[in-house]
C-alpha positions as CSV (number, residue, x, y, z in Angstrom):
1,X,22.0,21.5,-20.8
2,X,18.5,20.4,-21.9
3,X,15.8,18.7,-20.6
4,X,13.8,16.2,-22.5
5,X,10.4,14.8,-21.2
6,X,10.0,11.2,-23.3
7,X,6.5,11.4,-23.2
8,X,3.4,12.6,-25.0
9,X,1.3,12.9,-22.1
10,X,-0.3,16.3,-21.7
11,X,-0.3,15.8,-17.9
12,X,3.2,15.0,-17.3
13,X,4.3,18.1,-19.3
14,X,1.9,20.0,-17.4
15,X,3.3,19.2,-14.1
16,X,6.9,20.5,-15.2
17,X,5.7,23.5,-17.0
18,X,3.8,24.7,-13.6
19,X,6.5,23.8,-11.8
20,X,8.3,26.3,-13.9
21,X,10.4,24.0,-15.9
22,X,12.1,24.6,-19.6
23,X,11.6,21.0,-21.4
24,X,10.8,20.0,-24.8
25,X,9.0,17.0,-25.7
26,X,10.0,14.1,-27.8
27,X,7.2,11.4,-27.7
28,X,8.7,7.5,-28.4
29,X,6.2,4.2,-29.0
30,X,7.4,1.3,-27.4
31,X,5.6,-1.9,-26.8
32,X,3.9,-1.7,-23.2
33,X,2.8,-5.1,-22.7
34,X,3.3,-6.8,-19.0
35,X,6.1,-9.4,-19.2
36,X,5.0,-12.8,-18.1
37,X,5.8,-13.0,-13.9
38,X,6.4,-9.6,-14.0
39,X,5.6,-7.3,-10.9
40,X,4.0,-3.6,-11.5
41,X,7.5,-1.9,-9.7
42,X,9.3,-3.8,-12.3
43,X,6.5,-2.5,-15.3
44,X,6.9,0.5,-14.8
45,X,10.8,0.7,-14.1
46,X,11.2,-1.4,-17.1
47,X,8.8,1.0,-19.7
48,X,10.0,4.2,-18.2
49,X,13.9,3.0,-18.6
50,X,13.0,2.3,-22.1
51,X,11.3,5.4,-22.7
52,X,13.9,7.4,-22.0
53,X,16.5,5.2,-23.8
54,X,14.4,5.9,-27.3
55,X,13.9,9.4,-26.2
56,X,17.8,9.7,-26.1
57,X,18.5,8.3,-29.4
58,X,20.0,11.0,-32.0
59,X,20.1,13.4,-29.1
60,X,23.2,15.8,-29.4
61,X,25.2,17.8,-26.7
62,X,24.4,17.9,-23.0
63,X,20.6,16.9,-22.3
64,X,19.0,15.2,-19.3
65,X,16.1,12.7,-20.6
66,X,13.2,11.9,-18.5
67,X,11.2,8.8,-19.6
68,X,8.1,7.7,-17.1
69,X,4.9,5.1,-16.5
70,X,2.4,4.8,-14.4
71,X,0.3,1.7,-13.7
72,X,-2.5,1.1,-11.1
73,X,-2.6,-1.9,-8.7
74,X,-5.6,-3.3,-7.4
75,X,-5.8,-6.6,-5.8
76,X,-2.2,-7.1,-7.1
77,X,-3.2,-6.6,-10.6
78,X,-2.4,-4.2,-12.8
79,X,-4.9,-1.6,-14.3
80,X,-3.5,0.3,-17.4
81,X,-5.2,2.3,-20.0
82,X,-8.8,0.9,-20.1
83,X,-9.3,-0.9,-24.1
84,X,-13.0,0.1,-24.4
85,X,-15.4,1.7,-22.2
86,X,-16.8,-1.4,-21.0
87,X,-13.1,-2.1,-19.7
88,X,-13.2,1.3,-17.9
89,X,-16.4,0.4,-16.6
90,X,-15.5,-2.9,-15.2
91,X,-12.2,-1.0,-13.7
92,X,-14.4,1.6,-11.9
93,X,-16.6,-0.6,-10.7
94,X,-13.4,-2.8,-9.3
95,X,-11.8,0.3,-7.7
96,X,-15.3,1.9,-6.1
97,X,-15.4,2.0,-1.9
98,X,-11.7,0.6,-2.4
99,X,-7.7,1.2,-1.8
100,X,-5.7,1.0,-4.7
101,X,-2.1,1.7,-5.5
102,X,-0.7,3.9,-8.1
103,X,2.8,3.1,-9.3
104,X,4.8,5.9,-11.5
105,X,8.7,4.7,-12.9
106,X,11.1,7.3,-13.5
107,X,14.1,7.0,-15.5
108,X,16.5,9.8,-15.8
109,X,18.9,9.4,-18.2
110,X,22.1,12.5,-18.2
111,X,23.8,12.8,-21.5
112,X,26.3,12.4,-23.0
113,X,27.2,9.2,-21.7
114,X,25.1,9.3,-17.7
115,X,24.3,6.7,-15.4
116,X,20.7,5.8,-16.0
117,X,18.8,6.6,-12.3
118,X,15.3,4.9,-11.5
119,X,12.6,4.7,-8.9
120,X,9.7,4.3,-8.5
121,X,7.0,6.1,-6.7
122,X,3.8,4.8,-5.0
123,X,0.7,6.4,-3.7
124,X,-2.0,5.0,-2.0
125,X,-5.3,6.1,-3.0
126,X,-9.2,5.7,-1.3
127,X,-12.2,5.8,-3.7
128,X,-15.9,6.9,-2.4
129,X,-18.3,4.2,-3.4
130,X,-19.7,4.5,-7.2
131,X,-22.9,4.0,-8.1
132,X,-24.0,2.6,-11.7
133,X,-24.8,6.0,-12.8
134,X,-22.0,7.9,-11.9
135,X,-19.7,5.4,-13.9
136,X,-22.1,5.1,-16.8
137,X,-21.7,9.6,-16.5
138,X,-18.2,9.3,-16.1
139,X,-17.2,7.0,-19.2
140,X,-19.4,9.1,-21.1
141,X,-17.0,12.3,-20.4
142,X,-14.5,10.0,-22.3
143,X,-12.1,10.9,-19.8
144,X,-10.9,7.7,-18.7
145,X,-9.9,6.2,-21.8
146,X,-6.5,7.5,-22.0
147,X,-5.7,6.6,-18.3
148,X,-4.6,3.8,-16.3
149,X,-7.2,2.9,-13.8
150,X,-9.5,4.8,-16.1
151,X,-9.6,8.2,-13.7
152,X,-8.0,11.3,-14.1
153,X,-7.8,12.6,-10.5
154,X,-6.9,16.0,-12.1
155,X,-10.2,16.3,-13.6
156,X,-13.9,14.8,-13.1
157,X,-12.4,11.7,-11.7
158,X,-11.0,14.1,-8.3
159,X,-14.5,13.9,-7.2
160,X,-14.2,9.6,-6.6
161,X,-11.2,10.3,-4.8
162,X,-11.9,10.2,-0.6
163,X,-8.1,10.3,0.3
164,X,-4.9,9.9,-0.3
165,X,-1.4,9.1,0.8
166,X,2.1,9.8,-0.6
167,X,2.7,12.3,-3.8
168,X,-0.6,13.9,-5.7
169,X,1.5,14.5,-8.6
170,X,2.8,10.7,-8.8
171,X,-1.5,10.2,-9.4
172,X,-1.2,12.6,-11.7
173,X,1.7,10.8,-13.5
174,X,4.9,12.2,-12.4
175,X,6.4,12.4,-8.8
176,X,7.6,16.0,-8.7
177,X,9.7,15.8,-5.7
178,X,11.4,12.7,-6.5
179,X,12.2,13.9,-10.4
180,X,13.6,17.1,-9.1
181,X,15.9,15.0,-6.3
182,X,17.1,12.6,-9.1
183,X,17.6,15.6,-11.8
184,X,19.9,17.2,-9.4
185,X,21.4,13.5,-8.1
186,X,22.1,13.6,-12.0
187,X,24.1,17.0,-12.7
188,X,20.6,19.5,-13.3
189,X,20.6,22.9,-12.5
190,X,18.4,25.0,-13.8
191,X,16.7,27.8,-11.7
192,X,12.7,27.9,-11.8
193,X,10.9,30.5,-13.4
C-alpha cells in the first residue's frame, strides 16, 4: 500500500521523510479562498479534505492519501500566505510581543474506497517583540512569502518564536503524531526506516 502526500510543500515532505516515511508526492491546485462566515477549523478541514480528494483522482491499487493546510489565527482572523512583502510586513508587525494560533487540517483519505478521517490540530505560539529592523531583515530573506503568518519557525523565523504549546511539527505544517494515529486508525502499516 502507498502513501501519497497531496502537497507540494517542501516542509511537509520533510517532516515524513525524517520521520522515516516512504511517500511520493502528487501536488494538486485548488482554490484556497476563505468562504464567507467561514471559521479557520473549518478552512483548513475544508482545503485539506479537498486536497486529498484531487490527490486521489486516477490513483490505482491500495494507497493512503494525505491532503493538509495550515492557517494562522490572530485576533480571530486568519493569516495565510502573505501577497506582497508589505502584507508580510503588516502580518509581522500584527503578530510581534503576541499569542497566535496556528491551525493545520488533515485529511486522510485510504483507498480504494476509505472513509475520509479529519482533524485538525492547533498550537499556540508566543512571539518576542519585533522591532522595525528585524522585520524589514527578515522579509528581505524572502522567507516569509511562501508561509502563512509569513514565518517559518524552521528557519530564521525560530528566532521570533519565545514559546510554544501543543505540536512543533503542526507549526511546521503537519502534526506528526496525529497523522501517524489517523494513518494507522485508517489501515497503515509500514515500519520506519
Amino acid at each position: 500500500m502507498k502513501l501519497v502526500l497531496a502537497s507540494a510543500s517542501p516542509r511537509r515532505a520533510a517532516i515524513l521523510e525524517n520521520a522515516g516515511f516512504r511517500f511520493e508526492r502528487r501536488a494538486v491546485e485548488i482554490d484556497e479562498t476563505p468562504l464567507a462566515g467561514e471559521s479557520a477549523e473549518a478552512y483548513v478541514l475544508r482545503l485539506a479534505a479537498e486536497k486529498a480528494c484531487r490527490a486521489a483522482e486516477g490513483i490505482e491499487g491500495p494507497a493512503v492519501v494525505i491532503g493538509a493546510d495550515t492557517t494562522v489565527v490572530l485576533d480571530g482572523e486568519m493569516l495565510g500566505k502573505p501577497a506582497s512583502a508589505e502584507d508580510a510586513r503588516r502580518m509581522l508587525g500584527r503578530l510581534s510581543g503576541r499569542l497566535h494560533q496556528v491551525l493545520t487540517g488533515v485529511a486522510v483519505l485510504p483507498l480504494p474506497g476509505g472513509e475520509l478521517r479529519q482533524a485538525v490540530e492547533t498550537t499556540a505560539v508566543t512571539f518576542a517583540p519585533l522591532t522595525g529592523r528585524e522585520i524589514e531583515s527578515y522579509v528581505a530573506t524572502d522567507e516569509p512569502m511562501d508561509k502563512a503568518g509569513a514565518y517559518g519557525i524552521q528557519e530564521r523565523g525560530g528566532c521570533f518564536v519565545t514559546r510554544i504549546e501543543g505540536c512543533y511539527f503542526n507549526v511546521v505544517g503537519l502534526p506528526l503524531a496525529r497523522l501517524c494515529r489517523m494513518l494507522r486508525e485508517s489501515g497503515w502499516e509500514q515500519e520506519l526506516r
